[in-house]
C-alpha positions as CSV (number, residue, x, y, z in Angstrom):
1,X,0.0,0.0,0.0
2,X,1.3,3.2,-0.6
3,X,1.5,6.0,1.3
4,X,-1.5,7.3,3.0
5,X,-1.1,11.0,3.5
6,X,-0.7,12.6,0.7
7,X,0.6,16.6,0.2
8,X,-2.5,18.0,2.1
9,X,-3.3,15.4,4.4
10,X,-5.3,11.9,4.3
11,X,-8.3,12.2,1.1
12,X,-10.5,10.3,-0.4
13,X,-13.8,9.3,-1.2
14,X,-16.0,10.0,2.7
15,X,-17.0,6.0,3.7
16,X,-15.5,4.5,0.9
17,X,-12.0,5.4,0.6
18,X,-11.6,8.0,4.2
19,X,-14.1,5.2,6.1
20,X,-15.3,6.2,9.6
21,X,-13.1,3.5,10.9
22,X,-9.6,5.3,8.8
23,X,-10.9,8.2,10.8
24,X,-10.7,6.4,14.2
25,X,-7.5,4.8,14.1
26,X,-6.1,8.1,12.9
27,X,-7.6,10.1,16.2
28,X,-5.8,7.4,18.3
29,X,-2.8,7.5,16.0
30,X,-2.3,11.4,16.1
31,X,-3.1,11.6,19.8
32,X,-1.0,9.3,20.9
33,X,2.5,11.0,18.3
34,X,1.2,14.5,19.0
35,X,-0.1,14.6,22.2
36,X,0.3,11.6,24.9
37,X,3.9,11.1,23.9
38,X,4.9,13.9,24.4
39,X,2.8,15.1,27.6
40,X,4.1,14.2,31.8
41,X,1.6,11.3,33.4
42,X,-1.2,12.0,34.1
43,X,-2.2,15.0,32.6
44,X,-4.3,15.3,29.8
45,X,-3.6,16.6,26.3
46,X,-6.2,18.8,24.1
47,X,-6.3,17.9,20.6
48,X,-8.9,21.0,18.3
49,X,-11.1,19.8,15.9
50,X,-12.8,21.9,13.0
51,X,-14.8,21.0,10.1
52,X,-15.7,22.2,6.9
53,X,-19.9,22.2,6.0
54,X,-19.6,18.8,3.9
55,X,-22.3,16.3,4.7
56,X,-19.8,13.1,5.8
57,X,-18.0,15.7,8.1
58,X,-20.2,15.2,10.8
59,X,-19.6,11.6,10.7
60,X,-15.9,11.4,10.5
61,X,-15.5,14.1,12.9
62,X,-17.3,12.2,15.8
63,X,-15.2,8.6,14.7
64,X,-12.0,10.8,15.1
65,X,-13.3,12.7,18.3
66,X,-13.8,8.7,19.3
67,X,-10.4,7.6,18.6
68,X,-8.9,10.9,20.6
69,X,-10.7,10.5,23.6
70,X,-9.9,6.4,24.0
71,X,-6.4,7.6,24.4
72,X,-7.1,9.8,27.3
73,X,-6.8,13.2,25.3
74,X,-9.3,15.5,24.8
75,X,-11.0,16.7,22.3
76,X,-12.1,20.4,22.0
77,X,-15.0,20.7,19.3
78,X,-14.3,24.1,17.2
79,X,-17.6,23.0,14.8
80,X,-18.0,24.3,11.1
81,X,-14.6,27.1,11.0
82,X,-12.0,27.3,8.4
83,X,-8.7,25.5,7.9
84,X,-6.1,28.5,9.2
85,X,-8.3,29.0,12.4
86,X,-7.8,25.6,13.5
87,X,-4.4,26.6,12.8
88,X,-3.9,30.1,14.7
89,X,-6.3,28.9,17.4
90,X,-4.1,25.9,18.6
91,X,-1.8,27.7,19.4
92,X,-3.6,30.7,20.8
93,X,-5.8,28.6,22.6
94,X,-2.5,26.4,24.2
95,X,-3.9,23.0,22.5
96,X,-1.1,20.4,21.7
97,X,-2.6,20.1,18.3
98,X,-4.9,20.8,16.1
99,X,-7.2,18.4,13.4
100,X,-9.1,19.5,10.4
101,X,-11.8,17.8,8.7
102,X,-12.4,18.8,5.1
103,X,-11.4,18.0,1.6
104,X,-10.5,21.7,0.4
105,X,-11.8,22.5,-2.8
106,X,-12.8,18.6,-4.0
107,X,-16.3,17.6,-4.9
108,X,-18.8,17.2,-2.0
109,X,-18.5,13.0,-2.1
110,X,-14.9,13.6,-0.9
111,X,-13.6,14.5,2.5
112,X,-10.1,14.4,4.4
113,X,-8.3,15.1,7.6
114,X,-5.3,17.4,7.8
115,X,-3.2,17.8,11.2
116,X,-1.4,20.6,13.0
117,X,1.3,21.1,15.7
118,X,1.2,22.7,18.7
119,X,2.1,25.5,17.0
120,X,-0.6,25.8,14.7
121,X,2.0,24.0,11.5
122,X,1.2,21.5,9.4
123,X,3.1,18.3,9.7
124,X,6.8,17.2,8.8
125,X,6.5,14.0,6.6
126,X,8.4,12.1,9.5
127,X,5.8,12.7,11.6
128,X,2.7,12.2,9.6
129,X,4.8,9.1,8.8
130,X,5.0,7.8,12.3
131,X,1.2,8.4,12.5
132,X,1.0,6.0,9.7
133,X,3.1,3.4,11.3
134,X,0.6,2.6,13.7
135,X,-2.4,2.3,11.4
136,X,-3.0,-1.2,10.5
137,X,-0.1,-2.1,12.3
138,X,0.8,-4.4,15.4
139,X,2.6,-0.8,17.1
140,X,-1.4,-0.1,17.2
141,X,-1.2,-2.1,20.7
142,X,1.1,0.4,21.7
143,X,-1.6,3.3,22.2
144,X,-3.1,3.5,25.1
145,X,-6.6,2.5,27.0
146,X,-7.5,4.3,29.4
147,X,-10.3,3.7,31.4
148,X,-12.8,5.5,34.1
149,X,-11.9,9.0,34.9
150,X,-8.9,8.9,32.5
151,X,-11.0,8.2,29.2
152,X,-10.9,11.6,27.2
153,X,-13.7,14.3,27.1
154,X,-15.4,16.1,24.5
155,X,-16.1,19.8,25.0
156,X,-17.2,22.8,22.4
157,X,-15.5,25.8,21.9
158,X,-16.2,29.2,20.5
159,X,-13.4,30.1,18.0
160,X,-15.4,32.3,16.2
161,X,-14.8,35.2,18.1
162,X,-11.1,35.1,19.0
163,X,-10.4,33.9,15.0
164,X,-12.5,37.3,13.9
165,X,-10.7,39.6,16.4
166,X,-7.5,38.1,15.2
167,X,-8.1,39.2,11.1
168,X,-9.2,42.5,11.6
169,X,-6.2,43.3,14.0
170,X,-3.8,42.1,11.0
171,X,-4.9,45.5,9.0
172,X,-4.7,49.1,10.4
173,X,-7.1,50.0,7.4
174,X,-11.3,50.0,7.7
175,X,-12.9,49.4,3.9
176,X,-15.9,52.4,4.3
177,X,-17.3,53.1,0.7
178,X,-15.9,49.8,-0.5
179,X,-18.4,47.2,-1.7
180,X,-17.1,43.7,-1.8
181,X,-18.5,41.0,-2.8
182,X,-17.8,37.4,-1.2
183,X,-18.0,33.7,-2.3
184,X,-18.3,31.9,0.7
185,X,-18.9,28.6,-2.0
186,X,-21.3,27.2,0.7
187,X,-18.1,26.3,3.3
188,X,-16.3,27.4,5.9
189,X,-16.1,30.6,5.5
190,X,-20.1,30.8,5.1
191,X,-20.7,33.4,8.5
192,X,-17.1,35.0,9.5
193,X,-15.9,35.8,6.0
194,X,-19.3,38.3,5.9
195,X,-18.5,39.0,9.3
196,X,-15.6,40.2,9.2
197,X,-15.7,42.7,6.1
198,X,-18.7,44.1,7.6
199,X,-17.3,44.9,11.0
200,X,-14.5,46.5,9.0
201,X,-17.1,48.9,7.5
202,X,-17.3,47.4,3.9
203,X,-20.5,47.1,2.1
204,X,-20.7,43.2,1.7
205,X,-22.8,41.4,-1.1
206,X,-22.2,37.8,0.3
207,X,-23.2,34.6,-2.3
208,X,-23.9,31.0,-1.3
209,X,-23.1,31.8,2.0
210,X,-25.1,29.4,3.6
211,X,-24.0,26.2,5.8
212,X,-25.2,23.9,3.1
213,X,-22.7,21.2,2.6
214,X,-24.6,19.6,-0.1
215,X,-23.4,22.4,-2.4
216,X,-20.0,23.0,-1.1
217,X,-17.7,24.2,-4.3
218,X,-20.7,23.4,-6.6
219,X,-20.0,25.9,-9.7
220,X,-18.8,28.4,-7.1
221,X,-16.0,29.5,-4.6
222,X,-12.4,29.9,-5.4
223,X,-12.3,27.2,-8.2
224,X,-15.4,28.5,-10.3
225,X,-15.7,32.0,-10.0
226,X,-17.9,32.9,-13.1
227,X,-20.9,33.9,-10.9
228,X,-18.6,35.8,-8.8
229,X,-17.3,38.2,-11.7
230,X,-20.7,38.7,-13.3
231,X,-21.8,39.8,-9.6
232,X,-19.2,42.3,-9.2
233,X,-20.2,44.2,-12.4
234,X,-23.9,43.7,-12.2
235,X,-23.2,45.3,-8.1
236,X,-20.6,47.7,-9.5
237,X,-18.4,46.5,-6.8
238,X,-14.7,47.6,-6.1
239,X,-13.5,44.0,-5.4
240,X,-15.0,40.2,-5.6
241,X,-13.2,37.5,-3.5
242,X,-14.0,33.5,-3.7
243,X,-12.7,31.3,-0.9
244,X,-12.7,26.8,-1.7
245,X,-14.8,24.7,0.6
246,X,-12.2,25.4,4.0
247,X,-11.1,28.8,3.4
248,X,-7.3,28.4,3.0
249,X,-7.5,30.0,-0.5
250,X,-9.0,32.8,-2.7
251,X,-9.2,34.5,-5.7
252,X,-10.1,38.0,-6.3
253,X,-11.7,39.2,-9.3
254,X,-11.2,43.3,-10.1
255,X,-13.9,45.8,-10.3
256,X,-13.8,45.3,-14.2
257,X,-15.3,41.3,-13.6
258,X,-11.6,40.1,-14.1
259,X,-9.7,37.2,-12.2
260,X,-7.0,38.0,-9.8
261,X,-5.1,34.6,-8.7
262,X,-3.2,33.7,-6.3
263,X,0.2,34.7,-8.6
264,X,-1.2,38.4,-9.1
265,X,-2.0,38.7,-5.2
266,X,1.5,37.2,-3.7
267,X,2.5,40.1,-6.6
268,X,0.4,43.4,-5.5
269,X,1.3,42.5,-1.9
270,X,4.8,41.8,-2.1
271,X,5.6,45.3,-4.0
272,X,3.3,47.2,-1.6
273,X,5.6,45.2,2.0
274,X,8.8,46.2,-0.3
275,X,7.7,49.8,-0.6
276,X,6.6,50.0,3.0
277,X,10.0,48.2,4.3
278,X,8.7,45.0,5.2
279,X,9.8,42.2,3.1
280,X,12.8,40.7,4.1
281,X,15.3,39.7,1.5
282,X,12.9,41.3,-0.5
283,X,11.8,38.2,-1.6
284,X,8.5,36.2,-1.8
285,X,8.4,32.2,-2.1
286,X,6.2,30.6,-5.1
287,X,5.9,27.0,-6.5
288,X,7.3,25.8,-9.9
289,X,3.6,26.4,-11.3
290,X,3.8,30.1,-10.8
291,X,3.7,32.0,-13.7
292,X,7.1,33.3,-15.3
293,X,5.5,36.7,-15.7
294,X,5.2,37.0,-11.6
295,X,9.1,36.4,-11.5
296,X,10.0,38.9,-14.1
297,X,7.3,41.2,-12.7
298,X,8.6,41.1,-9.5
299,X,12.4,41.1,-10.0
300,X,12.2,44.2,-12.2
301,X,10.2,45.7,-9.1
302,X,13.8,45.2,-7.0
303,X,12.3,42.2,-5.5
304,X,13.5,38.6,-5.6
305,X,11.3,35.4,-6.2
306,X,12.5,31.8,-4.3
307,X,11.1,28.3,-6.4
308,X,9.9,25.5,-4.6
309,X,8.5,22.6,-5.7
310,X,4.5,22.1,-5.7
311,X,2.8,22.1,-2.7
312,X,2.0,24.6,0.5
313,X,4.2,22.6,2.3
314,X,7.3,23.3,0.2
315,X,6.7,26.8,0.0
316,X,6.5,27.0,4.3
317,X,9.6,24.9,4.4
318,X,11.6,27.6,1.9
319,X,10.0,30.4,4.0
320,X,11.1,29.1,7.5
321,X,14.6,28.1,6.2
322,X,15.2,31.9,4.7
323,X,13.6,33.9,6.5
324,X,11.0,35.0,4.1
325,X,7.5,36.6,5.0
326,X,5.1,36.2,2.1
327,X,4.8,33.2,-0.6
328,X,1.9,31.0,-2.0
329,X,0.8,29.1,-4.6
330,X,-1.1,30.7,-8.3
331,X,-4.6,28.6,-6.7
332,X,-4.7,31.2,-3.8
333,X,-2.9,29.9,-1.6
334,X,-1.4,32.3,0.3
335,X,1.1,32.2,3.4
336,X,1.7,35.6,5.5
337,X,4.2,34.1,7.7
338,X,3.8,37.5,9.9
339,X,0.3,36.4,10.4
340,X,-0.3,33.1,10.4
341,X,1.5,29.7,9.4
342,X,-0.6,28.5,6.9
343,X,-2.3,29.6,3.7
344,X,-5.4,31.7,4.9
345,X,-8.0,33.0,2.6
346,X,-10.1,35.8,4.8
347,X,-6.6,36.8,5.6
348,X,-5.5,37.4,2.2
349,X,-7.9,38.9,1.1
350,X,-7.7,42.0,3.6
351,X,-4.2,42.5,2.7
352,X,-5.1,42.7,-0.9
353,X,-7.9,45.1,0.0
354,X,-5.2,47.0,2.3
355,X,-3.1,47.7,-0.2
356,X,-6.0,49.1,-2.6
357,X,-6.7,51.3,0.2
358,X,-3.1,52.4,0.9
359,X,-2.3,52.9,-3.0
360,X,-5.6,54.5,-3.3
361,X,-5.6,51.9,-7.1
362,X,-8.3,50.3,-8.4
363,X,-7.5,46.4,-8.7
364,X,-7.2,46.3,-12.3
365,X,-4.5,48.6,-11.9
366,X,-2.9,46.7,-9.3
367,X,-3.0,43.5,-11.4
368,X,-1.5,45.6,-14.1
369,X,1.7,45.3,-12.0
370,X,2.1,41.9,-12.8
371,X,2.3,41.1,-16.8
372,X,1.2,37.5,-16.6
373,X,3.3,35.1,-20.0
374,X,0.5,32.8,-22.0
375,X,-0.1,29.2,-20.4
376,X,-1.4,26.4,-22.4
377,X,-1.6,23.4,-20.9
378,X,-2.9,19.5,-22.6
379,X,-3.6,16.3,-21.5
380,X,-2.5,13.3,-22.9
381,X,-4.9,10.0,-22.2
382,X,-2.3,7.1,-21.8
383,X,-1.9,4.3,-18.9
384,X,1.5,4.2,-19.4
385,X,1.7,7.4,-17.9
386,X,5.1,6.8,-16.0
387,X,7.3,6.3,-18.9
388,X,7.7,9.4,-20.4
389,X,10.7,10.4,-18.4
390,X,12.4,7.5,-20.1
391,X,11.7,7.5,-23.3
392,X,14.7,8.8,-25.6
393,X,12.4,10.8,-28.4
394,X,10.1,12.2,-26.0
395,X,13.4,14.0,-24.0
396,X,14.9,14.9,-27.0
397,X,11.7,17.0,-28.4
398,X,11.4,18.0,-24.9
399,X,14.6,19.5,-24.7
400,X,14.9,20.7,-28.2
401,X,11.5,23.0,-27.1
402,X,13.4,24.0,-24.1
403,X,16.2,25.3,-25.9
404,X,14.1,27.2,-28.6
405,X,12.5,29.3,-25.0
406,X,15.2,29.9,-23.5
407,X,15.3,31.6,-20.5
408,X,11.7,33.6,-21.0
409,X,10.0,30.4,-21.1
410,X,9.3,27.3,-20.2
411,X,7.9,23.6,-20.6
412,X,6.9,21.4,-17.7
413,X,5.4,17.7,-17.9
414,X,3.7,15.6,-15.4
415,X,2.2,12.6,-14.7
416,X,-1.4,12.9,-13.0
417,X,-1.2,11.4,-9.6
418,X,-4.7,10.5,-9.7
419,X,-5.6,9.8,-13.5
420,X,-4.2,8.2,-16.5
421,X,-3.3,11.2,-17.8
422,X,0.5,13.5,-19.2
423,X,0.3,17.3,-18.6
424,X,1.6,19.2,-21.1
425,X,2.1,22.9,-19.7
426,X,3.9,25.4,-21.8
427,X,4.8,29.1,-21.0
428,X,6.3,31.9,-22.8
429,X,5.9,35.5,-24.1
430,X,4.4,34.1,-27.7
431,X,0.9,32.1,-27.7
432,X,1.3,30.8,-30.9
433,X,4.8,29.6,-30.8
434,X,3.2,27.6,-27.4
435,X,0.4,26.6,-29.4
436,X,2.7,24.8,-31.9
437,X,5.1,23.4,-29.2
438,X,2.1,21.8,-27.2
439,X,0.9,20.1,-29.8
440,X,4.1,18.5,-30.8
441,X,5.1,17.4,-27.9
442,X,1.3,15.9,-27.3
443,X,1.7,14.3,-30.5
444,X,4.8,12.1,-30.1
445,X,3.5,11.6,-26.3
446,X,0.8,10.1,-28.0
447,X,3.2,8.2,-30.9
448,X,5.3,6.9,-28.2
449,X,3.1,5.7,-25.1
450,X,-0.4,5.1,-27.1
């Protein structure tokens, strides 16, 4: 079997592939690495739990809750609250860790479980990967039983209010005579995004902002923001923002209807913390998806721009190591280390609003900054999906294309994780010289590995 969390914690299908049983033996698995390990005898750990709206989360949250308590830890219930306030309230609140329950911006059928330190971090591999070791596994005998008084207890908490106080003190700015509108894409987000931006004096027009799990990222939210843009020009709005099902990402869409990712935000931001003094290195961390027109943007700007490899995870460990305040992925996902230690969509967005009201610029202006190159990406059907790296004409075309884009482009293949599928992506200042690269390279794919 292979391994079982994967680069955002444990996913899959809710009772089929992430059963209510996985759930269990992960709750006694994490309490017992995170928590009774590491805590004196006899006294009792605190583990937080949130959830996203989704309809199975109710279920796997109380089969976690289960396995946490039958160690003897405790399980604090923060209900329906995004991803990053599970993370900023475990370690505000002095809980030894933190547990999330959602599946991001997947389809509703799917759910996950995500777990922080005591810190309020994600997880190193090593220890995810001791979690794993006792799933399924004879160190499972290992964990603890405790019985009468010691059995763990369940208890609900308020986050709400702490998590709320804690965004609007990350902005000296109120939003008066701003209208915003918000995609709350029936998740997380659903009462505290509107919440928030209305005690900051905004006008808010809030969409599917409703605890309705049965709809969660349905044609809306931060992966489907079509809705969103036509309701910031019907509203005549300054600014649209869309957060995914658990509120650790958005996109922003200018007051012209016009998408601003996650690449255009780390941008905006990063010039305005340069200009104000307060980016150090005067750099910003991004993943190998990023687009090259963020790195040229930016480095023309003065800054500097760190590459990690995919994943939220990557980008954190680059930021910690340098000593870099601000990076993110081009989906949204968005780290102000200064803030928080994960990717935090409400967050984001009131920098980004900030900085309009600083620069006293329209967001089309803003995005302006930032002159994005062409993408084009294809897929290639094929199940023999791993071979491309070793096949001889494939990395010779390959290569050839890479020469021909030198340094202002760029061409980047992948096999799907999930499907049988090749991603072509290439990127440079000329559409139609990546129009005819892309479909060369997905013909031999195609010739070679049909």
């Amino acid at each position: 079997m292979g391994r079982l969390f994967g680069t955002d914690g444990v996913r899959g299908v809710a009772n089929l592939d992430l059963t209510p049983e996985l759930a269990f033996q992960l709750g006694r698995a994490a309490a017992h690495v995170l928590v009774a390990n590491r805590k004196p005898a006899k006294v009792a750990g605190r583990i937080l739990v949130g959830r996203d709206t989704r309809v199975s989360g109710e279920m796997l949250e109380a089969a976690l809750v289960a396995g946490i308590t039958s160690t003897g830890v405790h399980a604090v219930l923060l209900g329906v609250i995004p991803t990053p306030a599970v993370a900023y309230l475990t370690a505000k609140f002095g809980a030894d860790a933190g547990a999330m329950i959602s599946a991001s911006h997947n389809p509703i059928a799917d759910n996950g479980i995500k777990f922080f330190d005591a810190a309020g971090y994600k997880l190193t591999d090593d220890e995810e990967d001791e979690i794993e070791s006792y799933l399924d596994s004879p160190r499972a005998d290992e964990i603890a039983r405790p019985t009468g008084l010691e059995v763990g207890r369940v208890v609900a908490q308020d986050g709400e209010e702490a998590y709320a106080k804690f965004l609007a003190g990350t902005v000296g700015e109120r939003f008066d005579g701003i209208t915003v509108v918000l995609d709350c894409a029936f998740g997380a987000t659903y009462r505290i995004a509107p919440r928030v931006f209305t005690d900051l004096g905004a006008k808010v027009i809030a969409l599917h902002d409703e605890n309705d799990g049965s709809r969660i990222n349905v044609k809306c939210g931060a992966t489907a923001t079509q809705l969103l843009q036509e309701a910031v020009v019907k509203h005549r709005a300054q600014v649209g923002l869309a957060y995914d099902g658990d509120g650790d990402r958005v996109i922003a869409v200018d007051e012209q209807g016009n998408v601003v990712d996650g690449d255009h935000i780390m941008g905006i931001c990063g010039r305005q913390l340069m200009a104000d003094g307060k980016l150090p290195h005067q750099a910003i961390a991004v993943t190998v998806y990023s687009n090259l027109g963020l790195l040229e943007s930016f480095r023309e700007a003065g800054g500097d721009v760190v590459i990690t490899e995919n994943g939220d995870r990557k980008v954190l460990a680059a930021m910690l190591e340098r000593g870099i305040k601000l990076g993110g992925e081009q989906s949204g996902h968005v780290i102000f280390l200064d803030h928080n230690t994960t990717g935090d969509g409400i967050l984001t967005s009131l920098q980004l609003m900030a900085t309009m009201k600083r620069t006293g610029k329209p967001l089309s202006e803003l995005k302006g900054q930032i002159k994005k190159f062409p993408q084009l990406l294809a897929n290639v059907h094929t199940p023999r999906k791993n071979e491309w790296k070793e096949n001889e004409r494939i990395r010779k075309v390959v290569a050839g294309y890479e020469a021909e884009l030198g340094e202002r482009g760029r061409i980047f293949i992948r096999a799907s994780g999930t499907e049988p599928l090749i991603r072509v992506m290439a990127e440079g200042p000329d559409e139609a010289v990546l129009q005819r690269i892309v479909a060369e390279i997905t013909a031999v794919i195609k010739e070679e590995l049909s």
